[in-house]
C-alpha positions in Angstrom: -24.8 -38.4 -8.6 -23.1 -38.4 -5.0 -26.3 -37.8 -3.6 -28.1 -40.4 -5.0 -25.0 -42.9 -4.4 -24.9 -41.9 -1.1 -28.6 -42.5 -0.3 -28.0 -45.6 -2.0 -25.5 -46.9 -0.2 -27.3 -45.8 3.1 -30.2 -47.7 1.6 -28.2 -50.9 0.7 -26.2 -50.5 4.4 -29.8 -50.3 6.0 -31.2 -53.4 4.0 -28.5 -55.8 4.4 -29.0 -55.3 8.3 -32.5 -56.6 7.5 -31.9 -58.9 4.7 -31.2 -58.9 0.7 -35.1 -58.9 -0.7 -35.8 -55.8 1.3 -32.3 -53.9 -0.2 -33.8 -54.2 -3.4 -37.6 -53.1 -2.6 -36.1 -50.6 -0.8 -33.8 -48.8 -3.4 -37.0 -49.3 -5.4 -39.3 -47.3 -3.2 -36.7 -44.6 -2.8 -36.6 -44.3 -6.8 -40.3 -44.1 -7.6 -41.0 -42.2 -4.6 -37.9 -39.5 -5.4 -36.6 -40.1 -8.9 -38.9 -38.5 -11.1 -39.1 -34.7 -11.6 -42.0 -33.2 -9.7 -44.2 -29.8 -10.2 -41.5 -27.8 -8.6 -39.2 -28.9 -11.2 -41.9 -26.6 -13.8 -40.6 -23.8 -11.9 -37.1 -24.0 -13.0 -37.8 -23.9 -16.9 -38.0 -20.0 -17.2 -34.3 -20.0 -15.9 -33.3 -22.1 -18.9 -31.3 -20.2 -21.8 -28.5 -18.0 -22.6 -28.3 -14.8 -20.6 -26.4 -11.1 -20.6 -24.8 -10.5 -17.0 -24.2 -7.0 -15.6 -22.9 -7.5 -12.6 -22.2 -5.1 -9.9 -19.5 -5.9 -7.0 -19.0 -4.7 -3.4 -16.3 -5.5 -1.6 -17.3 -2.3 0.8 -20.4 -1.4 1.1 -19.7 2.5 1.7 -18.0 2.1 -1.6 -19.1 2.7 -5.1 -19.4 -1.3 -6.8 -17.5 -2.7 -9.6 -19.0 -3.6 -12.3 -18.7 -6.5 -14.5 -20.0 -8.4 -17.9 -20.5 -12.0 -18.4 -22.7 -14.7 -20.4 -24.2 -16.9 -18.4 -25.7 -20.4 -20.2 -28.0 -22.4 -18.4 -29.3 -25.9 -19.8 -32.1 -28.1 -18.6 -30.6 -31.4 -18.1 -31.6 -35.0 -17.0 -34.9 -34.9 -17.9 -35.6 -31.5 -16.5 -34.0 -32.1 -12.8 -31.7 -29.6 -12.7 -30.6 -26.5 -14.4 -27.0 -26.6 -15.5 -25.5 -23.4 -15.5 -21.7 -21.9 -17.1 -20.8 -18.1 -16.3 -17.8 -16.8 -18.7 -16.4 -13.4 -18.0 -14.4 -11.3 -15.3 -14.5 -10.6 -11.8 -12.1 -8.2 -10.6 -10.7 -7.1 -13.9 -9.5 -11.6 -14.4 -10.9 -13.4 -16.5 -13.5 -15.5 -14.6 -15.2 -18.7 -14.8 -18.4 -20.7 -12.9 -20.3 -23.8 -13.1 -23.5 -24.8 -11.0 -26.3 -26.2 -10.7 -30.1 -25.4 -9.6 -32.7 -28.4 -9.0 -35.6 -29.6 -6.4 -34.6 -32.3 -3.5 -37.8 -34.2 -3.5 -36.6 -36.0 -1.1 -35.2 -32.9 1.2 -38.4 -30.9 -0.2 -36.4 -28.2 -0.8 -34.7 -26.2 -3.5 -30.7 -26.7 -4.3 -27.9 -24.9 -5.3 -24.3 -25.6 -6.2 -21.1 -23.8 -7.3 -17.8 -23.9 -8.4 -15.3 -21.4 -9.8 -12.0 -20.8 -11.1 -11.3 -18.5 -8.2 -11.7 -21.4 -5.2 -11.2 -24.9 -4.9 -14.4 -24.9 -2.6 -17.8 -26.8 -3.3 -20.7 -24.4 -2.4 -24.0 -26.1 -1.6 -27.0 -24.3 -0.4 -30.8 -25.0 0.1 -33.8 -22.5 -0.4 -37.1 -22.0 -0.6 -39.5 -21.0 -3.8 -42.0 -18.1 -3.4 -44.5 -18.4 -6.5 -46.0 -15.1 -5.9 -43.0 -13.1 -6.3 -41.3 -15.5 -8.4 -38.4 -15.7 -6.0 -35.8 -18.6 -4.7 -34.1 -17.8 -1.2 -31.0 -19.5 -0.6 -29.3 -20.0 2.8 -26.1 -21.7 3.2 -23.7 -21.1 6.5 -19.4 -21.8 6.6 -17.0 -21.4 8.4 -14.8 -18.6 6.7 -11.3 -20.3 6.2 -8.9 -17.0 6.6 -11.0 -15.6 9.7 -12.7 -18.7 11.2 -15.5 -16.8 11.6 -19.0 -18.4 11.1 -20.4 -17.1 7.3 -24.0 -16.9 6.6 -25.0 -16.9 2.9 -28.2 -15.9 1.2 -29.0 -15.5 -2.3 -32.0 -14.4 -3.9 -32.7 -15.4 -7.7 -36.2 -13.4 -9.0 -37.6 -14.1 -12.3 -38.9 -10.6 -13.3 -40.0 -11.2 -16.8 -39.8 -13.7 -19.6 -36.6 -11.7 -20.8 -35.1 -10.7 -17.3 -33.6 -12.2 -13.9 -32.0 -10.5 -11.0 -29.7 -12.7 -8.3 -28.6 -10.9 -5.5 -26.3 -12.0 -2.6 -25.8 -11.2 0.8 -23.2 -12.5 3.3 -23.4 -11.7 7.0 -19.8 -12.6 9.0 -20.1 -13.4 12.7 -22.0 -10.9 14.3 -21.3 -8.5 12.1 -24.8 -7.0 9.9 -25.5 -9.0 7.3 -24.7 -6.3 3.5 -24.9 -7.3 0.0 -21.8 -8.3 -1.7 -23.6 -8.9 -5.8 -26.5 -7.9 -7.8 -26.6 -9.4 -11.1 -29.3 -8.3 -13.8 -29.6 -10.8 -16.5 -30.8 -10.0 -19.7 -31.9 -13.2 -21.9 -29.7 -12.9 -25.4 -31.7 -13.3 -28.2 
């Protein structure tokens, strides 16, 4: 919704600079050009339903993981735009809790992804990339990491391996350091 409202205003900020008619045909072009769901939208259907999560933690990667359970619900909502998703279940032994999102930027052309948890107060946007032959989203995000300062490169992968089965993995990469994988979560569809 910011998005759009943003653009908006942008758009309305732009046209009133070259007058009122063109504010209006201008807004109008940006929602039939960018409104409605396109064919990469089809591609986020399979990820719709209520999933099992096994998911396996490392906080060093010389270590054994830690493992963790979890349901994770996603919805297709407004109009098949975005996937809606809601994670329940513990990370760290807590009790643990996420909400996101998953939709196409037609206007970007890319893939997006955000998240939000009961263990930040942090927003977490990033943009990808679909690969239809392996089934795969590639998501990249970079931050600055607010206790070292350093510069944090994200990428997540999210592969649909069957009907019944997904696997998201991520992988964070601080400074110069190599980049290692921090989570691998199987999900298992619940029927």
């Amino acid at each position: 919704m910011r998005s759009v409202l943003a653009q908006a205003l942008l758009l309305t900020m732009s046209a009133a600079l070259l007058g009122q008619d063109s504010n209006k045909e201008l807004f109008q072009q940006y929602a039939e050009k960018f409104g409605p769901p396109g064919p990469e939208h089809k591609f986020l259907e399979p990820l719709a339903g209520t999933w099992h999560a096994a998911c396996k933690f490392w906080m060093d990667p010389s270590q054994s993981p830690q493992m963790s359970e979890g349901t994770l619900v996603r919805t297709s909502v407004l109009d098949g735009r975005f996937i809606q998703e809601e994670f329940a279940g513990k990370l760290l032994d807590k009790p643990y809790s996420g909400k996101g999102t998953i939709g196409y930027d037609r206007a970007k052309r890319k893939f997006v992804t955000t998240w939000i948890d009961s263990m930040s107060t942090a927003l977490h946007l990033s943009y990808g990339s679909y690969d239809e032959s392996t089934k795969t989203w590639t998501f990249k995000a970079e931050e600055d990491c607010p206790i070292t300062g350093k510069r944090v490169k994200t990428r997540d992968t999210l592969r649909v391996v069957s009907a019944d089965e997904q696997q998201l993995e991520m992988f964070r990469q601080m400074g110069d350091d190599k980049e290692m994988r921090m989570m691998e979560i199987n999900l298992t569809r619940k029927k």
